[in-house]
N, C-alpha and C positions, 0 to 999 in steps of 0.2 A: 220475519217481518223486516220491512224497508225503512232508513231512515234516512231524512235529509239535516243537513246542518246548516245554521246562517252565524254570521258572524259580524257583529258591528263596532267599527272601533268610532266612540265619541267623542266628544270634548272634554267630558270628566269622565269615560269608562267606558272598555271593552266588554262586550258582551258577547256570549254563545249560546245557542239554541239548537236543543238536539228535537227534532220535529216527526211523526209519523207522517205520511204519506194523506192523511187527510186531517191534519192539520193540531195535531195534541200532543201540546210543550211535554215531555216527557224528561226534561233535563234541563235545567241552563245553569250557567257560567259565566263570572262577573270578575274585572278586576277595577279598578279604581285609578284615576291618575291627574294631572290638572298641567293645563298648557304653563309656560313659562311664561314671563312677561319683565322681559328683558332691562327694556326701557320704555319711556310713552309712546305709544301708537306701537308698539310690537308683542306679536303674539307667538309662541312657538313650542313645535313639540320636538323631541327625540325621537326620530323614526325605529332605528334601531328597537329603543328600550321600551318605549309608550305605543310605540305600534306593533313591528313583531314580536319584542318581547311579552305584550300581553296576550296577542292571536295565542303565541307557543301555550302560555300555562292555562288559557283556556280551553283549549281545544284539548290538549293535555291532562284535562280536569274530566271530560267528559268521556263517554262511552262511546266509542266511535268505529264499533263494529257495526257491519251492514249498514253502512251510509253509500247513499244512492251518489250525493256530491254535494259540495260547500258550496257558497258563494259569501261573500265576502264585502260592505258597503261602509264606508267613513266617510268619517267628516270634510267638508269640504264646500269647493275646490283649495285646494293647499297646494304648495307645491316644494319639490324638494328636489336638486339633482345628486348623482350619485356618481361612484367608479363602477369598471364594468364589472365589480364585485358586490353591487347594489351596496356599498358603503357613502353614508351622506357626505355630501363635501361640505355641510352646516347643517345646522338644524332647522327643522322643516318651517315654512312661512305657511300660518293659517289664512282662514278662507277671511270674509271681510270683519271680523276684527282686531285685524292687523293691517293698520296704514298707514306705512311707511310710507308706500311708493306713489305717496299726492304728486309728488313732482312729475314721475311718469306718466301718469292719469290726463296732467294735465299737458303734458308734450305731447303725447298719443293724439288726446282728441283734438290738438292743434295742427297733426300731421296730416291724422286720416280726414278730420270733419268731423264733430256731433252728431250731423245729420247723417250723414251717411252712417257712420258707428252703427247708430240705433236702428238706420232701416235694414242693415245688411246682419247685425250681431240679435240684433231684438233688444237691446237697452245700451242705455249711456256705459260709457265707462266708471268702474266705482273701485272702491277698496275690494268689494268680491270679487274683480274679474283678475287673471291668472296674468295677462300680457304685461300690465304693467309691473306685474311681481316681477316676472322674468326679466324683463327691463332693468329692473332694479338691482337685481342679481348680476349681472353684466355689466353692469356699471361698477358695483362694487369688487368684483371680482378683477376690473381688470384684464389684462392680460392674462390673467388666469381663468378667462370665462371661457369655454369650450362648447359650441353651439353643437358640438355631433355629441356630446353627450344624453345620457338617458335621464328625465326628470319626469315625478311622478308625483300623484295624489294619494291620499292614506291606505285607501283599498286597494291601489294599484301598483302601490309600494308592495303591497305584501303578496297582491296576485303573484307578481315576479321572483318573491323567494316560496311561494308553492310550487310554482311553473317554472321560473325563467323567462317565460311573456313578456315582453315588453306592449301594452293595451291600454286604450282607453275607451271607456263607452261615451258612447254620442251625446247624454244627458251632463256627464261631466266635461266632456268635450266644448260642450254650447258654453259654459262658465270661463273657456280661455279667451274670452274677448281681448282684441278683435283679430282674432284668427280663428273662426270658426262660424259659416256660415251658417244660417238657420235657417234659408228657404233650401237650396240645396240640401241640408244635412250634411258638410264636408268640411273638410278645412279649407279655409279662403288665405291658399299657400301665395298669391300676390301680396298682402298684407303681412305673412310671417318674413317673406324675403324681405317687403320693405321695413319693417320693423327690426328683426333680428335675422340678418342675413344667417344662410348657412344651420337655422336650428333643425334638429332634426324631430319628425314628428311622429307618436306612437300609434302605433293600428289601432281605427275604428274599430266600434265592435257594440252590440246591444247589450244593456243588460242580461237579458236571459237567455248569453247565448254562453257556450261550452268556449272555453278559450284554450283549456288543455286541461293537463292533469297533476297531481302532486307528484314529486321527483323525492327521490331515494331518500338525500339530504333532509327534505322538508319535512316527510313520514317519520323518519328518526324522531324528529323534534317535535312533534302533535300528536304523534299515535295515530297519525290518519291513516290508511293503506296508501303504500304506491300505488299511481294509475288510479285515484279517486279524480273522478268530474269536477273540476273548478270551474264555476260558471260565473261573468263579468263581472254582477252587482255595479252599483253607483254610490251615488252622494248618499248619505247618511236620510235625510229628508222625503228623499224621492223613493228609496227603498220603504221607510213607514209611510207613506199616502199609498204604495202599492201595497202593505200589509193589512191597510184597513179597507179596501175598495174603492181608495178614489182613483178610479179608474173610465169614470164616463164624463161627456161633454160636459160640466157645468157644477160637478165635484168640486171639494173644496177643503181642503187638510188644512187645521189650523193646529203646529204641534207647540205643546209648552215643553218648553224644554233649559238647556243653559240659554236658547234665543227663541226667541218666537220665530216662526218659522211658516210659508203659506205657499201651498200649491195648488194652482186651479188645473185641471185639464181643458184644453181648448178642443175647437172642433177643427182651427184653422190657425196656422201662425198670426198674430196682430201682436201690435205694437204699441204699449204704454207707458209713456214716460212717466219716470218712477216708479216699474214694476219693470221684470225679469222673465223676458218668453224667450224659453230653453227647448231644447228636445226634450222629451217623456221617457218611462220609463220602457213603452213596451214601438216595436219596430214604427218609426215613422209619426207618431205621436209628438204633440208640443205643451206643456204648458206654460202658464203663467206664472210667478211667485213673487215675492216679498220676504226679507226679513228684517228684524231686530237684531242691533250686535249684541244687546242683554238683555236678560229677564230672570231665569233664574239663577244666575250667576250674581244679581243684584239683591234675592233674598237669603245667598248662603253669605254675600259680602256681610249682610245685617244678623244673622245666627253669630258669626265671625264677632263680630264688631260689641255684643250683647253679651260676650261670653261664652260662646258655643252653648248657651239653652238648648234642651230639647226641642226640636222644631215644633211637635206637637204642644206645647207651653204655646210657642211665640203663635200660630197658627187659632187657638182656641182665643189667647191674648185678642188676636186681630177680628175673630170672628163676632169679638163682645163688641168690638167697637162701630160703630153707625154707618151708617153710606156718606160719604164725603170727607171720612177720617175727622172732622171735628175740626174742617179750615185748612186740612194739610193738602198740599198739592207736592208729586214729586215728578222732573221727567228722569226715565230709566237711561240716560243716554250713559253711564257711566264709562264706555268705549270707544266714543264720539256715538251715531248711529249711521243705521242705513237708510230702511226706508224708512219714513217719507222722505227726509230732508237730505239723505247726503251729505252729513256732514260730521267728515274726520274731529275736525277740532271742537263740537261738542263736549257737551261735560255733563253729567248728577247737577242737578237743583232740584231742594226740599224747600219751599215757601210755604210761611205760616205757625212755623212752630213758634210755641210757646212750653212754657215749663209746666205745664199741664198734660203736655204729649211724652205717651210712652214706649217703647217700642213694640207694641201691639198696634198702635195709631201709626208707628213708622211700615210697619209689615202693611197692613191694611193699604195705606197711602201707593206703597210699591205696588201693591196688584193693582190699583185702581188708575196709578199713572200708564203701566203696561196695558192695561185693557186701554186707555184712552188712546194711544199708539196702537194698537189690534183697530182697535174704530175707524183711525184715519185711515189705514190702509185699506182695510175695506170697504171705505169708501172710493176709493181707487179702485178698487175690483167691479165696483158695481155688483150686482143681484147675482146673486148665485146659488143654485138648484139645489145644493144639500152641504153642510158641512157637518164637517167631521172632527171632535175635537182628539186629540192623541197626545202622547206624552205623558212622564213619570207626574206633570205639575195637574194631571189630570184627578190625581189622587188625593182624595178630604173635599173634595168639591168646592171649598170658597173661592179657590181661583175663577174657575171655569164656571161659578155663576157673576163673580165679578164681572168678566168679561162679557155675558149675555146682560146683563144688565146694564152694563154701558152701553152698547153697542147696539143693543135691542134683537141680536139675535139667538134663533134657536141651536142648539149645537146637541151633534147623536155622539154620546161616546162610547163605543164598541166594549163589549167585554173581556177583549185579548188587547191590551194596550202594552205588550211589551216593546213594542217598540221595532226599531230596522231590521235588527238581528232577524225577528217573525217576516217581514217580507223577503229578507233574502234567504229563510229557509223555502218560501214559496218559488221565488226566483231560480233555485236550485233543483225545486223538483220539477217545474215546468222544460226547466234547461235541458233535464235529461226523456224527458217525457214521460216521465215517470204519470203526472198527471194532465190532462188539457190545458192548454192556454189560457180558456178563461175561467177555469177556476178559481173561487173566493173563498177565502175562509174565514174571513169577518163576518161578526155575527151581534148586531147592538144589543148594547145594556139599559142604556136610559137616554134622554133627553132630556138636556138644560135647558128651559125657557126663562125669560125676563121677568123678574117680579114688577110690576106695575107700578108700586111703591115706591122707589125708589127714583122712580123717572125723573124729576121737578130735579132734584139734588145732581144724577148728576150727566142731565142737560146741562146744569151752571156750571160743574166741575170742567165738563168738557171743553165749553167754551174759554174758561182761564186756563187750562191745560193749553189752548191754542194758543193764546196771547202770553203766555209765559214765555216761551222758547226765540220768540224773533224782540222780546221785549229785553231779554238776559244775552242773545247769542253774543254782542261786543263783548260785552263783560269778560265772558266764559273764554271766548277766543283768545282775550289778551289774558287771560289767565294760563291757557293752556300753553301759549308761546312762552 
């Protein structure tokens, strides 16, 4: 029998999936890790240690006889440069909740133009996009910044110690704003000269295409066979909306995860400001997205903060407590955020406590503030043909009816929710042709709908959720400085 493997390095944890050829987890492999946070506004991981060193012991971990080929998807966009011995020259700068480089952001689109940015890249410039990181990087660096050097994103850091490859696919590519065009699909190398003279840029490449193979050195270290298929993989996100089948015009992946996360597939590139149209996962393809820089990283801060409870405690706790948390209002920005607002120097606001609220009322408040952000963004999507919920925070269901309940929408959550790892073991067998291109192997479990009940409460929530954030932002800003 044939097996493919996928491999996802996240935010809090690497994972592996050893996968049959028609689509049944027969193995997986997990290790655990958490970005660093240096100082405010910086986010960062150990490429080395948090990223190959966890591919090594998972893949390591698993049975990796008669694997057809890997493919490999993180977090992202991130970026990292290295020596020509793929050693970092710092540690790696995460995707947008790390914003440092406001200052870049804001030279950039004073260079290039807004307008143009957005009609040429598909969105403003923000903390998610890679150019100003690299900006930033350059600056800092000095004389010591080297534009012929090689810099990479999580998955593509590690494609290169399977391979040697120096690759990036087209979907993480769209995320280096603004050098990379999105009607085209190419790099818009007029942009890369006039911004960072001299950088050198890594080969295009799809998702699901064979890039090369694992090399001697790498085998040693995984157990893989030399001359196994290593196929592209992407961003962490894009990898799970192609494990669930959002894959048709009007799809719509909503993942709970460390961020919320949202991927529409389009039929055509367009352009919404405050939303994100990328390349897709599969040739030629675009969608649309959104994220949040927190969400469940905002209920392990509160597990944290209670004394490491059992989640299941703090979760049953929140589940007693009413629709509307009982007057609490919280926004999740604890990061700054992303979408809707854009904005770095955001901060956490909990309005309304009293000494009658318990940390079941505080959990509760956090889902209900996260769904209230899920809402606005979707409403920035406008109507859309099916969604799909995903993600670990999919599991106990009070989130994910929170969320339909605010929001009022239906949401299908599939019965295979492991997550990226599952679409790039698909990605990997597509790659080698092992199976057809449009093969799916998602397969739904249920469907979240709206309780009706709750509507009255929180219509009003929603609306002081909006008036909170532009009512506190001085506040929070001169807080944050």
């Amino acid at each position: 029998m044939s097996f493919v493997i996928g491999v996802d390095i996240g935010t809090g944890s690497t994972k592996a999936v050893r996968c049959t050829l028609d689509g049944e987890v027969v193995a997986v492999a997990r290790r655990d890790h958490a970005p660093s946070l240096p100082q405010p506004g910086w986010a960062e991981m150990d490429p080395e240690r948090d990223w190959w060193g966890d591919v090594v012991e998972v893949l390591a971990e698993l049975d990796t006889t008669d694997v057809d080929a890997v493919c490999v998807s993180g977090l992202g966009p991130c970026v990292v440069q290295t020596d020509d011995d793929l050693r970092p020259r710092r540690p790696a700068i995460l995707y947008g909740v790390d914003t440092r480089s406001t200052r870049e952001i804001a030279e950039l689109t004073e260079q290039l133009g807004a307008d143009a940015i957005l009609e040429r890249c598909g969105k403003d410039l923000s903390s998610q996009a890679i150019g100003p990181k690299l900006a930033w990087l350059r600056r800092e660096a000095g004389d010591a910044w080297r534009p012929q050097g090689r810099w990479f994103s999580a998955h593509t850091y590690v494609i290169a110690q399977l391979t040697g490859e120096w690759v990036l696919d087209h979907h993480t590519a769209s995320q280096c704003d603004p050098f990379y065009d999105i009607h085209r699909q190419e790099w818009a190398t007029d942009w890369v000269q006039a911004v960072l003279p001299g950088l050198a840029l890594p080969r295009l490449v799809w998702p699901s295409e064979q890039i090369g193979a694992v090399r001697g050195d790498a085998a040693a270290r995984t157990g893989l066979a030399e001359g196994t298929p290593v196929i592209a993989g992407t961003v962490d996100a894009w990898a799970e909306a192609f494990s669930v089948g959002v894959r048709r015009p009007g799809d719509l992946m909503l993942m709970y995860g460390s961020t919320m996360f949202f991927v529409q597939v389009l039929e055509a590139p367009t352009t919404v400001r405050g939303l994100w149209t990328t390349s897709g996962v599969e040739r030629g393809s675009h969608t649309l997205a959104a994220g949040m820089a927190t969400s469940g990283t905002v209920t392990t801060w509160l597990q944290d903060l209670t004394g490491g409870v059992p989640f299941e405690t703090l979760l049953a706790e929140a589940a007693a407590v009413p629709a509307g948390s009982e007057g609490l209002v919280l926004l999740p920005y604890f990061s700054g955020e992303r979408t809707p607002i854009y904005d770095p120097l955001a901060r956490g606001v909990i309005a309304g406590l009293t000494l009658r609220h318990g940390r079941g009322h505080l959990l509760r408040a956090t889902y209900e503030g996260i769904a209230c952000g899920v809402r606005q963004i979707l409403d920035v999507f406008g109507t859309a043909e099916r969604l799909v919920a995903v993600g670990g925070g999919t599991q106990g269901g009070l989130w994910t009816q929170i969320v339909s309940d605010v929001a009022g929408v239906a949401q299908t959550v599939p019965q295979q929710t492991i997550g990226a790892s599952y679409g790039d073991a698909l990605l990997a067998a597509i790659g080698v042709g092992a199976v057809p291109p449009n093969t799916d192997w998602t397969k739904p479990d249920h469907v979240v709908v709206p309780d009706p009940s709750t509507a009255t409460t929180y219509e009003e929530l929603f609306r002081t959720y909006g008036d909170l954030y532009p009512a506190t932002r001085e506040l929070v800003h001169r807080l944050a400085k």
